[in-house]
DODREN-215772 format. One record per residue (C-alpha): residue number from 1; residue in three letters; x, y, z. Coordinates in nm, 2 decimals, always signed. Layout:
BEGIN
REC  pos  code       x       y       z
REC  NUM   ala       X       Y       Z
...
% end
This chain:
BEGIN
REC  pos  code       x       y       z
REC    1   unk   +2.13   +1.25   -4.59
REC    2   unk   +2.31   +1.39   -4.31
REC    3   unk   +1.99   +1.56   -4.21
REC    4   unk   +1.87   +1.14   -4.15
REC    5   unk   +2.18   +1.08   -3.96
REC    6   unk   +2.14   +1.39   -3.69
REC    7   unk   +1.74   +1.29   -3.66
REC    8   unk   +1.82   +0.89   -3.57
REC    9   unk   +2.11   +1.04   -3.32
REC   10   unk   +1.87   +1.26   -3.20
REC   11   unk   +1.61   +0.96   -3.13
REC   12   unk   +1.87   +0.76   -3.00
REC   13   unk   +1.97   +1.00   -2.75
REC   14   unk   +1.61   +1.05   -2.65
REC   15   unk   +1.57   +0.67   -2.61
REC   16   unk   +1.85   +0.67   -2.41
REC   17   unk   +1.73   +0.90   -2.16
REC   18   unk   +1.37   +0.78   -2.14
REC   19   unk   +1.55   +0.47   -2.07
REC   20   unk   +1.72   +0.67   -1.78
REC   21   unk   +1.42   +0.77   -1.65
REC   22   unk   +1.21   +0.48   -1.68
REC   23   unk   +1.53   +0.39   -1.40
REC   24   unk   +1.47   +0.61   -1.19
REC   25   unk   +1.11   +0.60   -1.19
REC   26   unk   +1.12   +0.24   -1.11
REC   27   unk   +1.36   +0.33   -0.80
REC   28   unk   +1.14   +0.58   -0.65
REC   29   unk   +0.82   +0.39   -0.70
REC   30   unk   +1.04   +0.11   -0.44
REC   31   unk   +1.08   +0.37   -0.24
REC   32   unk   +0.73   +0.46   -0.20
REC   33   unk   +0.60   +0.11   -0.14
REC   34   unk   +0.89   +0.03   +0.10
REC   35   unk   +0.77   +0.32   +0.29
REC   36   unk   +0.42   +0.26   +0.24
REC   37   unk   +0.46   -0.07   +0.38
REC   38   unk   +0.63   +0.06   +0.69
REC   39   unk   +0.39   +0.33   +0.73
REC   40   unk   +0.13   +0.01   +0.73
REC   41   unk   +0.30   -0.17   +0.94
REC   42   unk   +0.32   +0.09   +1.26
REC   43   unk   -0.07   +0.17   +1.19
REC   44   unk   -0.17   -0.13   +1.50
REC   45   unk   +0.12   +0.09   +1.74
REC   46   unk   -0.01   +0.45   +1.61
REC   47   unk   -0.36   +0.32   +1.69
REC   48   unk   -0.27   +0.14   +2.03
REC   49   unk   -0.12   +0.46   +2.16
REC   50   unk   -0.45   +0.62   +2.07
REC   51   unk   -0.67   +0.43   +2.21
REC   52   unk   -0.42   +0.44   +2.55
REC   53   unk   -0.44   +0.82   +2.52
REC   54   unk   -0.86   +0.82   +2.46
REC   55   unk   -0.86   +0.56   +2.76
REC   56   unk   -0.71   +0.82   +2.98
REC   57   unk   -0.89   +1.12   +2.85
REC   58   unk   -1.24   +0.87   +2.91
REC   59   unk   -1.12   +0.84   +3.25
REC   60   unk   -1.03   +1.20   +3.37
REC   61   unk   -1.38   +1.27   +3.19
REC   62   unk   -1.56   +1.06   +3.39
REC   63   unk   -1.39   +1.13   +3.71
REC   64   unk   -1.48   +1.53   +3.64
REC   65   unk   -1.82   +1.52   +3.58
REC   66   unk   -1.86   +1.24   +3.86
REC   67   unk   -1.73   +1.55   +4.12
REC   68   unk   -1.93   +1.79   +3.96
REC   69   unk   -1.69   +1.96   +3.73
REC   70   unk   -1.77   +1.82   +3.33
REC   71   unk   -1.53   +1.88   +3.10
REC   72   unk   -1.61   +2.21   +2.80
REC   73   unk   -1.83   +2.00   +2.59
REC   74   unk   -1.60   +2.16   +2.28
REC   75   unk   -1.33   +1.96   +2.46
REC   76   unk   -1.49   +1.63   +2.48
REC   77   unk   -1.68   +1.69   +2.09
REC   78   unk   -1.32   +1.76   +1.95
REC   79   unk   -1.15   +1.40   +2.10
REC   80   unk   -1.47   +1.25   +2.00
REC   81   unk   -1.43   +1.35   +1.64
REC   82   unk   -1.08   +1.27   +1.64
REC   83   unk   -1.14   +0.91   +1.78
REC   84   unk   -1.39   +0.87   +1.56
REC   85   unk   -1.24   +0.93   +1.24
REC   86   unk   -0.85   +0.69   +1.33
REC   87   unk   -1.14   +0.44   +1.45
REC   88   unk   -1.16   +0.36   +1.01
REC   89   unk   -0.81   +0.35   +1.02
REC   90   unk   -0.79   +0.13   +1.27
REC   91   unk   -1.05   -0.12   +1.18
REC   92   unk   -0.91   -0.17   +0.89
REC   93   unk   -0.58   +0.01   +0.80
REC   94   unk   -0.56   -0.16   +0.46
REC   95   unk   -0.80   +0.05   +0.31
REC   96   unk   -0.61   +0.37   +0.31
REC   97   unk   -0.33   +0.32   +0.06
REC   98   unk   -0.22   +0.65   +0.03
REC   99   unk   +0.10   +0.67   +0.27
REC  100   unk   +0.01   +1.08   +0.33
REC  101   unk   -0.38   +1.03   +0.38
REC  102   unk   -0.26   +0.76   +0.65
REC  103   unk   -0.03   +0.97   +0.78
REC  104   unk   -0.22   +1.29   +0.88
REC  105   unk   -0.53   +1.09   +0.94
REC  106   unk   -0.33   +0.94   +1.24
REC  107   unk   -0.15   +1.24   +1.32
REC  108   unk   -0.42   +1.43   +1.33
REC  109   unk   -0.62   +1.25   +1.55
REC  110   unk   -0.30   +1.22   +1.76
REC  111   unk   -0.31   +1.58   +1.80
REC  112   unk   -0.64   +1.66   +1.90
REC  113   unk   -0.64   +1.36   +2.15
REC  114   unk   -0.34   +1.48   +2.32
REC  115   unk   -0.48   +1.83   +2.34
REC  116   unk   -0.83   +1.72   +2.42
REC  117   unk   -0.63   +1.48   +2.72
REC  118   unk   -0.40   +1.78   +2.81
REC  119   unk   -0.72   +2.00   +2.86
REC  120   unk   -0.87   +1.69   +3.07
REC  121   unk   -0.51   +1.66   +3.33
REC  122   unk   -0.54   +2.08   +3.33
REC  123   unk   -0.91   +2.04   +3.47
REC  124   unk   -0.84   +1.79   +3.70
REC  125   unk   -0.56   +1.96   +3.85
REC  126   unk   -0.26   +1.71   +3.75
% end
């Protein structure tokens, strides 16, 4: 009998923390989608200053090989590749709903821009 008593105790105890977790689980899953929902919300800003950075390097691009000194065509492939691929994001940044995929798609692209636009200023001297 007493066996009966310690089993039910121990069920009740283990209810009682499931019940805990289910808790917390439900807290961090707000977390997530609050965080998800910002992330979605700055997408238009993250892709606004990329398209002002790509703008520039377009420029700078077309101004060197106008006086004769093109841009490294690695240069110009790599901030092609990275325009290309925030373009999806951009066109339609409801699509990606995982918060880390949209994340390091946009950095990402960031990255190579800036570096592909750094490359660009070091060419033409500014």
């Amino acid at each position: 009998m007493i066996k009966k008593y310690v089993a039910l105790i121990g069920i009740l105890c283990i209810g009682s923390w499931l019940a805990g977790c289910a808790k917390e689980i439900a807290e961090a899953t707000g977390a997530v989608n609050t965080v998800a929902t910002q992330v979605a919300s700055d997408v238009p800003t993250a892709c606004a200053l990329l398209q002002g950075a790509d703008a520039s390097f377009q420029t700078i691009a077309a101004t060197q090989a106008g006086v004769g000194k093109p841009l490294a065509a690695s240069v110009i492939s790599d901030e092609s590749a990275a325009v290309a691929g925030v373009d999806q994001l951009c066109a339609n940044p409801a699509a990606f709903t995982s918060v880390a995929g949209t994340l390091s798609t946009a950095l990402s692209a960031y990255a190579a821009v800036m570096k592909a636009l750094a490359a660009a200023q070091t060419a033409a001297g500014k």
